[in-house]
C-alpha positions as CSV (number, residue, x, y, z in Angstrom):
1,X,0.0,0.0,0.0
2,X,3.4,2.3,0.7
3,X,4.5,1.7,-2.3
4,X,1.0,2.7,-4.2
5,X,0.9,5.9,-2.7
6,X,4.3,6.9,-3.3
7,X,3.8,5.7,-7.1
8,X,0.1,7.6,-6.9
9,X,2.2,11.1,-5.6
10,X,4.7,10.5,-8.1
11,X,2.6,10.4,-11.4
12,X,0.7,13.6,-9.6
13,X,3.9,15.8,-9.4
14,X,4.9,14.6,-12.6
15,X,1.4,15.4,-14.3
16,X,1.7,18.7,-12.4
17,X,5.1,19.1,-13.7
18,X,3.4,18.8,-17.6
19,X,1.6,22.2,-17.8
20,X,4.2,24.3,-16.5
21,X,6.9,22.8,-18.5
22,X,5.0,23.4,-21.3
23,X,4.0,26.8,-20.6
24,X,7.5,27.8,-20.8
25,X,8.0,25.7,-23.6
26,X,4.8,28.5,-24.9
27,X,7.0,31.7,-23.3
28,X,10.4,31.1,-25.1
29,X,8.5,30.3,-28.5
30,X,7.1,33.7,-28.2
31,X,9.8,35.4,-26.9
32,X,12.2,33.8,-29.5
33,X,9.8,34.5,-32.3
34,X,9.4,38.3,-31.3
35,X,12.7,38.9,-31.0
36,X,13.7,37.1,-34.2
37,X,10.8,39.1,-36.0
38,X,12.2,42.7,-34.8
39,X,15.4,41.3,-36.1
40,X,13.9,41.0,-39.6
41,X,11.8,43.4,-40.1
42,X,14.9,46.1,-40.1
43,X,16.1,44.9,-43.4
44,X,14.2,45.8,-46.6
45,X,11.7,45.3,-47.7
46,X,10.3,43.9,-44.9
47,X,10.9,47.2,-43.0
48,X,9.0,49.0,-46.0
49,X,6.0,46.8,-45.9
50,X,5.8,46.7,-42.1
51,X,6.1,50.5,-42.0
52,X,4.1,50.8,-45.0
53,X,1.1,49.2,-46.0
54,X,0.5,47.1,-43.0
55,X,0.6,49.6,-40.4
56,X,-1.8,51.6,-42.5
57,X,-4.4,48.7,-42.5
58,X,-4.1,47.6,-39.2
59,X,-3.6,51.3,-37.3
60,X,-7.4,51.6,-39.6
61,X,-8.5,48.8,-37.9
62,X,-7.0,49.7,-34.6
63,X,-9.8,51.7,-33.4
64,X,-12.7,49.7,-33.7
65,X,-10.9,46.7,-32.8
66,X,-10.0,48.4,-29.5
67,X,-13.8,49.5,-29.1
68,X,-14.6,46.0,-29.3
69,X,-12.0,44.8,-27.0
70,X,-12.7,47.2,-24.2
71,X,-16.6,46.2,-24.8
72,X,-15.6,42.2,-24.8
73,X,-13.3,42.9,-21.3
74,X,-14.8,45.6,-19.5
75,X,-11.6,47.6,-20.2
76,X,-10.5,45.9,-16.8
77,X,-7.4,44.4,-18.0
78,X,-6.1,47.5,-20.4
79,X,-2.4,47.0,-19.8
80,X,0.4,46.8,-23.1
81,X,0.9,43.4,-24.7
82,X,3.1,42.4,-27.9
83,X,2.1,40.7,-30.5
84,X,3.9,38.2,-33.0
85,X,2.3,37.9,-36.2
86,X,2.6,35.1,-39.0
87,X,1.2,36.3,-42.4
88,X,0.7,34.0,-45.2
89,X,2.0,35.1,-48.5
90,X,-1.8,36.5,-49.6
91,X,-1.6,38.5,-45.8
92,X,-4.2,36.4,-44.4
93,X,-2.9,35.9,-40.4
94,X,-1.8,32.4,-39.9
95,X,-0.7,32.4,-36.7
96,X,-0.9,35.1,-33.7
97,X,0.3,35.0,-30.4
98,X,0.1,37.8,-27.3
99,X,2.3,38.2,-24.3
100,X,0.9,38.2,-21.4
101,X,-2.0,37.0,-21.8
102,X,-5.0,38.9,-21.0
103,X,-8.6,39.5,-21.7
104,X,-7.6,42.6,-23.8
105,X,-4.9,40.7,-25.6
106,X,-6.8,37.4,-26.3
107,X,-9.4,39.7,-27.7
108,X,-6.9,41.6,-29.5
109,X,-6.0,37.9,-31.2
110,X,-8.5,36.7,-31.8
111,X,-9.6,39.9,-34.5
112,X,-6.1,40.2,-36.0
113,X,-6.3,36.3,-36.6
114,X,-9.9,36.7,-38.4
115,X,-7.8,39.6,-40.4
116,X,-6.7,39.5,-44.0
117,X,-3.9,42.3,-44.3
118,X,-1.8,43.8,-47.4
119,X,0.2,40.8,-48.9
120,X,3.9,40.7,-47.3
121,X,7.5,40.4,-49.0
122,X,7.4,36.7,-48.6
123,X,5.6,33.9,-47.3
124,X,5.2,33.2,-43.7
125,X,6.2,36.2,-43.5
126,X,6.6,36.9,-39.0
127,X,6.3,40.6,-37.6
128,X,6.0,42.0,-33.8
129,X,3.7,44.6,-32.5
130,X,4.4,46.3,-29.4
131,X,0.6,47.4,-27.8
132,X,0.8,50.5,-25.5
133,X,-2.4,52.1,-24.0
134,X,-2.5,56.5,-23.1
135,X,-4.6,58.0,-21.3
């Protein structure tokens, strides 16, 4: 019977151990993927486009999206956030992720992700956005 309960705490730690592992694993994908998109966006044309026609059709969209959000939340959890974008190559959003995660930016997600910008340089084409609040 020892030897049962011991086994039983065992596979509990280790299942416990599972989610935070791989919410790191989550954390230094984004990280990594933020930093190597700021890396590549300084280097043309990527820094054209980025500068260009995509922040000209999502700072249009900007607005209402954050109308939304603050509707969706409560404007409880308005606090900056970064995004890391994937674009296909016909600018539909592939993939986005948001640090931390938050009300605002799981909102914020989930409208850039439903989002078909400007076509980018290339395909899968990553960019970061750094989301700041004023009063």
């Amino acid at each position: 019977m020892v030897r049962t309960n011991s086994l039983v705490v065992a596979v509990g730690v280790l299942l416990a151990a599972i989610p935070s592992a791989h919410a790191r694993a989550a954390e230094d994908d984004f990280a990594t993927r933020f930093k190597q998109a700021n890396l590549n966006i300084q280097a043309e044309p990527a820094h054209e486009f980025v500068h260009g026609p995509f922040s000209k059709d999502f700072y249009q969209q900007y607005p209402a999206w954050l109308s939304e959000c603050m509707k969706e939340t409560t404007g409880s959890e308005v606090a900056p956030f970064d995004i890391v974008i994937k674009l296909a190559a016909n600018g539909q959003a592939e993939t986005v992720m948001a640090r931390p995660q938050t009300a605002m930016s799981s909102c914020f997600v989930k409208l850039v992700k439903a989002r078909k910008f400007p076509a980018p340089p290339s395909a899968h084409f990553w960019l970061p956005l750094a989301i700041k609040f004023t009063k």
